[in-house]
N, C-alpha and C positions, 0 to 999 in steps of 0.2 A: 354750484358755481353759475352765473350767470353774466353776461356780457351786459355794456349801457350802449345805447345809442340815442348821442346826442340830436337832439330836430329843434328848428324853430318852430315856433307856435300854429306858421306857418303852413308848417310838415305836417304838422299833427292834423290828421282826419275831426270829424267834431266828436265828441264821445254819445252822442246819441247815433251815430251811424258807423260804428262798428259793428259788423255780426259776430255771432255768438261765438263760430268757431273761429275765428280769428283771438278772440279776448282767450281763449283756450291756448292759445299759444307762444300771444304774448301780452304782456303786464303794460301797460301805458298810462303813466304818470300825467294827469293833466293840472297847469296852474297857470302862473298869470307869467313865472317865469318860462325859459324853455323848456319843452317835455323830451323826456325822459324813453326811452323801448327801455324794459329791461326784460330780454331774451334769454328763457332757459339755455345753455350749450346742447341742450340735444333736439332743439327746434332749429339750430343754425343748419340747413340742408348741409350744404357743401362742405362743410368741416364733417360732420355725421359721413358723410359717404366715401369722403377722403379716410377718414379712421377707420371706417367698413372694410374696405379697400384694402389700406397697409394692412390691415389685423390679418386680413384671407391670406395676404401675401406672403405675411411673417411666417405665417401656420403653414405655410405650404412649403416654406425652405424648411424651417424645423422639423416637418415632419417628412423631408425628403431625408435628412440629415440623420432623423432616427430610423429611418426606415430599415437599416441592417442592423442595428442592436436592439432597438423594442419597437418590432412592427406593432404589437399591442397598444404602445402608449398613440401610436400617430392616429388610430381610430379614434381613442378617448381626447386626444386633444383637438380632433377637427369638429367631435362634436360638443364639446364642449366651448369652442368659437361659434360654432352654426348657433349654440343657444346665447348667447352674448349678442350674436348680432341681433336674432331675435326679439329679445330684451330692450335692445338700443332700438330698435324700429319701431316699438308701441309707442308713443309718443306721437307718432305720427299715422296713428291709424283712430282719433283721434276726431281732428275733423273729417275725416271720413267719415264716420260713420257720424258725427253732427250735419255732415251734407244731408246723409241720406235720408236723417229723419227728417229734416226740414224737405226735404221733396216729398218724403210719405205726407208731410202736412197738406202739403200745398197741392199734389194731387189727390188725395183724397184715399190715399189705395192703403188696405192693412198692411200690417206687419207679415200677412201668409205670404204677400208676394216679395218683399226684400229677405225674407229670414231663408230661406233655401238659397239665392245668391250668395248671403255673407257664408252661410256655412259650403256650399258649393265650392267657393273661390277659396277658403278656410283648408277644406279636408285637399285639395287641387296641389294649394301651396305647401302643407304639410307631407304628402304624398311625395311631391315632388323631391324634397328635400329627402324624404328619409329612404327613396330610392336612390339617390343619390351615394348616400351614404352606406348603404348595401353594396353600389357600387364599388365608392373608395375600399370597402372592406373583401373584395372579390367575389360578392355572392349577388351574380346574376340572375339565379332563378328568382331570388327570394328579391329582391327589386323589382322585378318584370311582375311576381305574384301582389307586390302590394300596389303597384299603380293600377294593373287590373280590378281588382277587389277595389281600391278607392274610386278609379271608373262607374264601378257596382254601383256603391255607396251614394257618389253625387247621381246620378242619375233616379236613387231611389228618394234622396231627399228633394231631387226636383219635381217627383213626380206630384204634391198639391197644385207646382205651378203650371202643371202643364193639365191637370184635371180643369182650374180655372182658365186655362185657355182654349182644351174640348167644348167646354160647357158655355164659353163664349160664343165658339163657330156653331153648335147647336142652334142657339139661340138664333143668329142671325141667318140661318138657315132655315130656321121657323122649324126645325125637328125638336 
């Protein structure tokens, strides 16, 4: 499904200076009549977060609602929304990550130094959620053990970044 938004020709940017992650997001029709956006519905923000939003809400009376005849089903239906919303938010990770390569271009810096952030902020956000969800299920130890242990994790994937930042201060320390 996709939305149109009407523009004058006016409106319309010129088609040589749109950037890349932009054309990723949305489709623009250019001619001599007026142009056209035609916006996927899951690139529209404010509807996307509005639906984020109701869904968590919905899931959160329902699963208060089950909560005395099938505590079971209220775990398997919150995470089964937490991957839906999941789902609905690629989309938007996206030009994200077309910024970052176009900054890798433009300063000059490898991939060793952006590839431990995505994963870093990656294992951070996934952690997060699935302590979370340890929680809704009452299992506190076992939440507290995987934010530690993912703690672990990113600090071990950071560690090339922080080698190439020793070996920096080296450097300009003349050791």
């Amino acid at each position: 499904m996709t939305k149109k938004f009407l523009a004058t020709s006016a409106e319309l940017p010129d088609e040589a200076s749109v950037p890349d992650w932009w054309r990723s997001m949305v489709t623009v029709q250019w001619g001599p009549e007026a142009g056209h956006f035609v916006c996927p519905v899951a690139v529209a923000r404010d509807e996307i977060t509005g639906e984020l939003i109701a869904a968590a809400l919905l899931c959160s009376v329902i699963c208060l609602l089950l909560k005395k005849q099938a505590p079971e089903l209220t775990l398997c239906l919150c995470v089964l929304v937490c991957a839906l919303c999941f789902l609905t938010s690629f989309p938007f990770f996206s030009p994200i990550l077309a910024f970052f390569h176009r900054l890798q271009e433009l300063t000059g810096l490898s991939g060793a130094v952006f590839a431990p952030l995505f994963k870093t902020a990656a294992i951070g956000l996934l952690a997060q959620m699935a302590a979370t969800i340890c929680r809704d299920s009452g299992q506190q130890a076992l939440a507290q053990a995987v934010e530690i242990c993912c703690g672990f994790i990113s600090f071990y994937l950071a560690l090339p970044l922080l080698e190439m930042v020793l070996s920096l201060l080296q450097t300009m320390i003349g050791g």
